[in-house]
C-alpha positions in Angstrom: 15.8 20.1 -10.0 14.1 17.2 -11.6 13.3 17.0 -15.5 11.4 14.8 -17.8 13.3 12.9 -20.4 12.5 11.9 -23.8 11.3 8.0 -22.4 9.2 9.8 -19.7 11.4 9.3 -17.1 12.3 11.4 -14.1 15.6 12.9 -14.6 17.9 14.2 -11.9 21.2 14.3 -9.4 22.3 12.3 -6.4 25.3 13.0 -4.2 28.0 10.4 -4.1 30.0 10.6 -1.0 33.5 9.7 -0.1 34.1 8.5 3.8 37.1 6.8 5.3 38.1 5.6 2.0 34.6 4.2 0.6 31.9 5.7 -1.9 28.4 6.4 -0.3 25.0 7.1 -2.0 22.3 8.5 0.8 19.0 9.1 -0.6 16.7 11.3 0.9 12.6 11.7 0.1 14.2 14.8 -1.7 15.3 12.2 -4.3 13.4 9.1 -4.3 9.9 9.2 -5.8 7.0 10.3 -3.6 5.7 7.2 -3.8 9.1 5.4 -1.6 8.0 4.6 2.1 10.1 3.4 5.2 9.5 -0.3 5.2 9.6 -0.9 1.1 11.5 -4.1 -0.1 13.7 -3.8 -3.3 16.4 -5.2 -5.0 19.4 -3.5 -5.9 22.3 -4.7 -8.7 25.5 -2.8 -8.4 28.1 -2.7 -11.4 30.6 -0.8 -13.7 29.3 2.9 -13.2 25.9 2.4 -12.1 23.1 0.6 -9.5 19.8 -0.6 -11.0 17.2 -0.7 -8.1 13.7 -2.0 -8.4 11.3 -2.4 -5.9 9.7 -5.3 -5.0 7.9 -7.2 -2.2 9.9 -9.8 -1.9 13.2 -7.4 -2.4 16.6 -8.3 -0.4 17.1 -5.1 0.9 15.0 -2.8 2.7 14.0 1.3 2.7 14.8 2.6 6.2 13.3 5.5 7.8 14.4 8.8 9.2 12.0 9.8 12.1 10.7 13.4 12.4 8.1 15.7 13.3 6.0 14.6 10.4 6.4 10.9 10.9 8.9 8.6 8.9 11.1 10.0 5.9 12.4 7.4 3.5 16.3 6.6 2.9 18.8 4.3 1.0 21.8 4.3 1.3 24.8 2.3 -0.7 28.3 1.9 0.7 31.2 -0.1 1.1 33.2 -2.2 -1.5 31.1 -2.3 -4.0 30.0 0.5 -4.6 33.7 1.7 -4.4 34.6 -1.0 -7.1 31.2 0.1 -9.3 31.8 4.2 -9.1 35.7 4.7 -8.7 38.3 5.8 -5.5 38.6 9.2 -4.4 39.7 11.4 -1.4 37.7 11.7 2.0 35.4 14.8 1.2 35.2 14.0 -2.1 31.3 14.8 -3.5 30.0 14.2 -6.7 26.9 14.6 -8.8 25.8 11.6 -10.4 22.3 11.1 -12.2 19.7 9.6 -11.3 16.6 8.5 -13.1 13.3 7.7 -11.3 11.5 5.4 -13.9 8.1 4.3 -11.8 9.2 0.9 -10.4 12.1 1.4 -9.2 15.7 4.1 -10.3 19.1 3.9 -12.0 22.0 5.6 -10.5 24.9 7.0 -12.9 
């Protein structure tokens, strides 16, 4: 479920993961904005609680797709180290809900 904040910004949850040992964010076209397509560049700057990702041309990373019957889904995903570090440790298995709010050129994640 998505709502509309006071700043008119696209409110709602991501999933963050917990696999041998590391946080993981996998985004789906289910939460990034219709307008996210396989191929898009962005940047993405992880710290304390939260990852600040705006799209650009000349980004560093890159939107990769998910091939199906209808063509190309978009996905990110964020793992590893840093993303440990930036959201906390937990046990394998480990979901939670962490917001996540679309705002037009790009999202913010917790």
């Amino acid at each position: 479920m998505s709502v509309v904040n006071m700043s008119g910004e696209n409110q709602t949850f991501a999933k963050l993961y917990t696999q041998r040992g590391n946080r993981l964010f996998w985004l789906t076209k289910k939460e990034l904005a219709e307008t996210t397509k396989a191929g898009d560049r962005f940047d993405a700057e992880i710290s304390e609680g939260k990852i600040v990702v705006k799209f650009t041309p000349e980004g560093s990373r890159k939107v990769y797709g998910k091939k199906t019957k209808n063509g190309m889904d978009p996905v990110i995903s964020f793992g590893g180290k840093k993303v440990t570090d930036a959201f906390g440790m937990a046990n394998d298995g480990t979901i939670n809900n962490v917001k996540l709010v679309l705002n037009g050129k790009g999202f913010t994640l917790g």
